[in-house]
N, C-alpha and C positions, 0 to 999 in steps of 0.2 A: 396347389395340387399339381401333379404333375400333368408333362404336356402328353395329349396323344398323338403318334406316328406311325404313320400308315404306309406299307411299303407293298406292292403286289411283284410277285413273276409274270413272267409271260404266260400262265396257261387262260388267264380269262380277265385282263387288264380292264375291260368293259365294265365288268361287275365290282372291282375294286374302286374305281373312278363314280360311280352310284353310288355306292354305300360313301364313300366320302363327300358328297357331293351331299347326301343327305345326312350326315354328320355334320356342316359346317370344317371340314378343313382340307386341306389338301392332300393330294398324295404325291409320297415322295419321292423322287428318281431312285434306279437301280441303277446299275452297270452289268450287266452280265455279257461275259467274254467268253469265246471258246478260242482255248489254246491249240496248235498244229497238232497238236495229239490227242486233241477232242476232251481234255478236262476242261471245266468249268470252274470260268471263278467270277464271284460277288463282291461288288462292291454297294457298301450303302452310302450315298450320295445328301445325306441328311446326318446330323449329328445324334446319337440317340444315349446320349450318358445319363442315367436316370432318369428317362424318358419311357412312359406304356407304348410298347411296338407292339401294332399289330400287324402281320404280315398275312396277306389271301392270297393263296393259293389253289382253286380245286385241283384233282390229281385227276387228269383228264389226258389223251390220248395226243403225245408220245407220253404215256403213262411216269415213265421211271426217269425220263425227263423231266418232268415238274416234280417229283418228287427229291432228284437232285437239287432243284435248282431251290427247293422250298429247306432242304436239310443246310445247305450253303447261307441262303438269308439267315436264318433261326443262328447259325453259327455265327455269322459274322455279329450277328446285333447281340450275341451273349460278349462275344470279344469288344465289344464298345460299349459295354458296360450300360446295357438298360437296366432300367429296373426291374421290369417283368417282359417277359415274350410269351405273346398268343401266337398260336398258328391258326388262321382262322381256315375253313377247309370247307367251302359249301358240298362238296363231295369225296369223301373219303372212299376211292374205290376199293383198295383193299380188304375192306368190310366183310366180305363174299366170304375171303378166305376166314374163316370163324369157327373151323372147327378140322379136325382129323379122322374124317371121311372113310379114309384108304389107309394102304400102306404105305410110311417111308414118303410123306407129305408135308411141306412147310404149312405152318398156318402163318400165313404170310399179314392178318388184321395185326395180330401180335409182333410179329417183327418189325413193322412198319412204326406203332406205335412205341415199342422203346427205340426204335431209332430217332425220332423228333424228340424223346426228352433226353436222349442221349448227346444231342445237336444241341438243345439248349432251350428247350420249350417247357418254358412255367404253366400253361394248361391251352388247350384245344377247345376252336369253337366249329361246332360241324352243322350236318343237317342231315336228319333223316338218315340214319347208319342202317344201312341192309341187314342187318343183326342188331341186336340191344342188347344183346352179352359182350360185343365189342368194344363198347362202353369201358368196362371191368379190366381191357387190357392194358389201358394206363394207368399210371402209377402220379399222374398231375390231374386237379379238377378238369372234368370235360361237362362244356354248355353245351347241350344236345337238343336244336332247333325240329320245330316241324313247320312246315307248309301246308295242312291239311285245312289252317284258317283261310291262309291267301288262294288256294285253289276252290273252295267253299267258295268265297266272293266272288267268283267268276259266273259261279251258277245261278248266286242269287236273284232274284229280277226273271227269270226265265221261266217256261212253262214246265214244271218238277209233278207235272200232272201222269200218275200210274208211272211212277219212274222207281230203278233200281240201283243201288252200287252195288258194284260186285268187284269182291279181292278177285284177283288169279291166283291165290293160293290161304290154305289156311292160316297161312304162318301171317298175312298181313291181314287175315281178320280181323284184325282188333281195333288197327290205324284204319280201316273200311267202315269199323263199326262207329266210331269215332266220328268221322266225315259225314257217316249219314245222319249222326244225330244234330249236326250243325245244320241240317239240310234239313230233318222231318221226315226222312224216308228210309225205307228197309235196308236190308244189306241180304247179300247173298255173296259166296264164296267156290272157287276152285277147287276140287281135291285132283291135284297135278304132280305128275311124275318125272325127273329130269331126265332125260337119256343121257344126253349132252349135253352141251356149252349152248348147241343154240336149237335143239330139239328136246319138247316138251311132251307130253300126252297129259288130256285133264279129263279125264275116266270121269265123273261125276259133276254136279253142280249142287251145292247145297243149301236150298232157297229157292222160293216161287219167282219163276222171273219171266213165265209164260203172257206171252202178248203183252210184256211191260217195256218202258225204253229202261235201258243200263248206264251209267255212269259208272266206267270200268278204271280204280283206281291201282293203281300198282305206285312203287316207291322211286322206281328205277326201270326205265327200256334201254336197255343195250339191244338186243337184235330184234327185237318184236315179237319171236317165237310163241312165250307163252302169250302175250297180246292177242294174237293170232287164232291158234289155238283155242283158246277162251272164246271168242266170237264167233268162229264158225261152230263151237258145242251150242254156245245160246241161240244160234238159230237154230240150231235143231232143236232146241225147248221151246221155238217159237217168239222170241224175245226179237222184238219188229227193226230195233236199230240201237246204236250207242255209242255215248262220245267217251274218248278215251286220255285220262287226266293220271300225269306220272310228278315226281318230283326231281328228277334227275334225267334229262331228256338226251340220253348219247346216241342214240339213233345210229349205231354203228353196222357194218357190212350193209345187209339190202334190208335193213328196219327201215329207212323212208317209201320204198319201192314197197315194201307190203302194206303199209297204214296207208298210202295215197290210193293205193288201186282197191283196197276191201268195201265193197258194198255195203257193209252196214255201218261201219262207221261216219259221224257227221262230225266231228272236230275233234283234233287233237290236241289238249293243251298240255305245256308243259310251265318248270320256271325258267329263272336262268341261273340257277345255279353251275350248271356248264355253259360254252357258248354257245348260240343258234345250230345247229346244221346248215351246210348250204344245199341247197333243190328241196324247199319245204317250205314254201313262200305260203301256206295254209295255216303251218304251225302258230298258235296261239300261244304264249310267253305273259306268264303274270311275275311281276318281278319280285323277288324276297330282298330288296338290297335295303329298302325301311327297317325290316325285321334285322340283318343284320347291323344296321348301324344301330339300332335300339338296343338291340345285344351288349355290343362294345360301348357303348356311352353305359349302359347298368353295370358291367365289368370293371370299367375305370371308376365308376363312381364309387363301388362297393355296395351296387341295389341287386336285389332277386332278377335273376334273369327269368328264374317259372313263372313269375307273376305274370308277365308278357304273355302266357298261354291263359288265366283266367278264363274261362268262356272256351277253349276250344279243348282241353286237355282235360275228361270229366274228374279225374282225382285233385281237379284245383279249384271249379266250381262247373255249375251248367253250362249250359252252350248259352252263346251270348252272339249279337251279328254281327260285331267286330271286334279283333284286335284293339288292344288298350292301347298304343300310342298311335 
């Protein structure tokens, strides 16, 4: 069988070095060089001639910097002739952009995506896409991970006595509805308005969540906004406190400075699909780098990557209390 190689960028070297680490094999040197005129160039420092490359990358902030430095790798290991190139992407930011809103607008999930199979990527492994129509934008297999089991495991063992999840919006109802049936318990939802980039209004709340505690899921914090938002409408329904569980933890502008100072929240967890923030020595971190290397070893083998959700994914079976591997 062929071998697997594992090559990461710089956007989250931590999480590449995990997942390998719980693969059994190592990762492999890069080179990445910036020329006097600020191009970039890769070098892979591993041989990968008919070799499964998987290369990690999340695309995390200098954004279009990792994205460079990830369309460079996929290039260079097409020109060394692997057998197959994954782009493994525990965060796929461009996601957001998913549709043509306005006028005279990139949708920029689409562009993103034929640029990596344009570069040289035989299929993508992500997690938790801010959209699921983004999914649709490639044109190579995409393995489409969630974390709603590994964040579940966090709560289990705890007192889930009169407790609530609640989406921040209707659109992740479903991944809310989902998480709570792993738990036993209700769900309740957002109905929330964008203004902005980082200003939200959540006019309603739909679901009893009067004198309950909350388990407030979202997919993704970038500013805290609608986090925010969300919490101070539940207290006004009376909803006594609540801990706040995301899958993609960017915590960018002043999102650390609002979740540490709000009174009603009592933990924040995230994963690590990006890397930690720094001044957020509270933040709780449950790792997906198991799930991703279980990913890649069913890819190279040619096993069901779904089966890996059994139990937490109700169109593959019931809830169940733990992931299969």
């Amino acid at each position: 069988m062929r071998e697997i190689v594992v090559f990461s960028g710089s956007a989250h070297s931590g999480l590449a070095e995990q997942i390998c680490a719980d693969l059994g094999v190592d990762l492999s040197p890069v080179e990445i060089h910036r020329f006097s005129n600020d191009c970039l160039q890769v070098q892979l420092q591993v041989n990968c001639r008919q070799r499964d490359v998987y290369i990690v990358q999340p695309l995390v902030p200098p954004t279009q910097e990792h994205l460079m430095e990830l369309l460079l790798m996929i290039d260079a290991a097409r020109g060394a002739s692997a057998a197959q190139i994954t782009a493994v992407m525990p965060h796929y930011a461009y996601a957001r952009s998913d549709k043509k809103d306005a006028s005279r607008i990139s949708i920029g999930g689409r562009l993103v995506a034929d640029l990596l199979v344009a570069a040289g990527a035989d299929r993508v492994l992500t997690m938790a896409l801010h959209a699921p129509q983004v999914h649709g934008f490639f044109s190579v297999p995409v393995d489409h991970l969630t974390a709603i089991g590994v964040l579940a495991d966090h709560f289990r063992g705890t007192d889930l006595t009169n407790t609530v999840v609640v989406s921040p919006d209707l659109g992740n109802a479903k991944t809310a509805t989902q998480f709570a049936r792993l738990l036993g318990l209700p769900v309740a939802a957002g109905s929330k308005q964008r203004l902005a980039d980082d200003r939200v209004v959540i006019d309603a709340i739909v679901g009893d969540v009067a004198g309950k505690k909350a388990i407030v899921l979202d997919d993704e914090i970038a500013t805290g906004g609608s986090i925010i938002e969300l919490l101070d409408r539940l207290k006004d329904l009376g909803c006594t406190q609540a801990a706040v569980a995301c899958t993609h933890g960017l915590f960018a502008g002043k999102a650390v400075e609002r979740l540490r100072s709000h009174p009603s929240i009592t933990e924040v967890l995230s994963t690590d699909t990006v890397p930690r923030p720094d001044g957020f020595p509270e933040l709780q971190v449950s790792s997906v780098s198991k799930l991703f290397a279980a990913a890649i070893q069913r890819i190279h083998d040619g096993e069901s990557v779904s089966s890996l959700f059994d139990g937490v994914d109700p169109t593959h079976a019931p809830p169940q209390p733990k992931l299969p591997f």
